[in-house]
N, C-alpha and C positions, 0 to 999 in steps of 0.2 A: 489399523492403519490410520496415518494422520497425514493429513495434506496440508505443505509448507510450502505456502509462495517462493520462491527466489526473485529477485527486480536486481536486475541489471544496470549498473550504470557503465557511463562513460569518463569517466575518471572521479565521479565527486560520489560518490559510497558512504564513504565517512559523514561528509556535511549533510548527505540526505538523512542518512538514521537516525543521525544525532538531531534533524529536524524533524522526525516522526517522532523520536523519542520522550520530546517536549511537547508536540502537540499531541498525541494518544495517551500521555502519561505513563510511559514505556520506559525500557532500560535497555540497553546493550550487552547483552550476557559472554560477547563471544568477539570479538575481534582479531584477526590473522592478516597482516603485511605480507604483499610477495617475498618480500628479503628476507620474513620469517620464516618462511615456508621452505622446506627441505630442497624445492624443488630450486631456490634461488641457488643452491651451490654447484649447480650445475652448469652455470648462468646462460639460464635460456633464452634460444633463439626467438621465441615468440610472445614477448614484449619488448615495451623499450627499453632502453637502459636505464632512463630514471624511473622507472616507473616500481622500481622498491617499497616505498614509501605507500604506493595505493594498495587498497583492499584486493582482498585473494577469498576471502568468505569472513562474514561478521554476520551473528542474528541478533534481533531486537524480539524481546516479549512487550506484551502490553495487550492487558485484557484478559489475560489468561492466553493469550496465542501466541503463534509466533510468525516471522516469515525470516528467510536471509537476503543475504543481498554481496554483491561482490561489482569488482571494477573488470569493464572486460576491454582488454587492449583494445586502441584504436581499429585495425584493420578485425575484429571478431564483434564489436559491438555492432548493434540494431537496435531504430526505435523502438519501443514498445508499440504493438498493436497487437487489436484482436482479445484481448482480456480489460477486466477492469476489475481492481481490488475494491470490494464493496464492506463496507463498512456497516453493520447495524444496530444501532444505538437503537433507545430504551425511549428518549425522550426528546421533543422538540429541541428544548433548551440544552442539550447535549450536540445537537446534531447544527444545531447554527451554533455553538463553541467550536467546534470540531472543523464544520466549514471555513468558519472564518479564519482558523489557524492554516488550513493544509492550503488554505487556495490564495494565500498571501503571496502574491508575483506567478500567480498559476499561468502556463502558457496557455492553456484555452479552456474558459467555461462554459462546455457547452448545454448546460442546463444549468442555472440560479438556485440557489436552494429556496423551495418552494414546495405548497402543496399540492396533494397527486388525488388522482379519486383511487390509490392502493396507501399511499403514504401522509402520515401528517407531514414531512420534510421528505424532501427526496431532491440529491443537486448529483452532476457529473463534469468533474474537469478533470484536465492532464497538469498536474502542479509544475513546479518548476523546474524539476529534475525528470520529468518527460515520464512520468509513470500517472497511467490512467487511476481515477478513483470514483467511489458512487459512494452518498453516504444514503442510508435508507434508515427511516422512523416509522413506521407503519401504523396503522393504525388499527385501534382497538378492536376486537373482535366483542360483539356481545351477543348475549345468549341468543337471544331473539335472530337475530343477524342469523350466526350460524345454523340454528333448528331451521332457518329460511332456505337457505344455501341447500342444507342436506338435504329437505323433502324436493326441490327442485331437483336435482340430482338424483334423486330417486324416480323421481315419473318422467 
């Protein structure tokens, strides 16, 4: 089994991916228009009429994963809550790139990228297309550390 985010937008799909795309160093593997979509010849009731042109399903890889993402008519969209797509990079200096890209016009950050007593970087905003994110650097585990961890754990 593999678990694939889906993120939902409200009409801007396209402009969000192609703005993850560049800042994760990703690609768009898949792109689908509603007018593309078999279902357009039916012409359905439950979008608008221009709304041809927006996304019906597109995914983006980057990193080796993936997630999709799609436009959902007016009256079927919701903001995002309750999840947050966390992020875990390798190194400091990855992880303030990576911030600085995704949280460019972020609607709110509610944590600064900064260090944690779990993470050497650890920040949380909702970017500008209203999808929650965390990006997490952790910190190094050493030997000593863990043989510490385990015999507490033990008694």
């Amino acid at each position: 089994m593999k678990i694939t985010p889906h993120l939902t937008f409200d009409g801007t799909c396209e402009e969000a991916l192609k703005f993850y795309a560049q800042c994760l160093g990703g690609k768009i593997v898949f792109l689908m228009r509603y007018g593309e979509s078999p279902m357009a010849k039916e012409a359905p009731k439950n979008w608008p009429a221009d709304w041809g042109n927006k996304i019906i399903h597109a995914r983006l890889e980057a990193g080796g994963q993936s997630f999709a993402g799609a436009d959902a008519p007016p009256h079927y969209y919701y903001t995002p809550q309750g999840y947050s797509i966390t992020l875990d990079v390798e190194s400091p200096q990855e992880a303030e790139r990576i911030f600085k890209a995704l949280s460019q016009g972020a609607r709110a950050v509610t944590m600064s990228l900064q260090e944690t007593f779990w993470a050497q970087r650890f920040a949380m905003f909702v970017d500008r297309y209203g999808t929650p994110w965390m990006i997490n650097c952790g910190k190094p585990q050493t030997a000593g550390a863990s043989r510490a961890a385990h015999a507490s754990a033990r008694s």
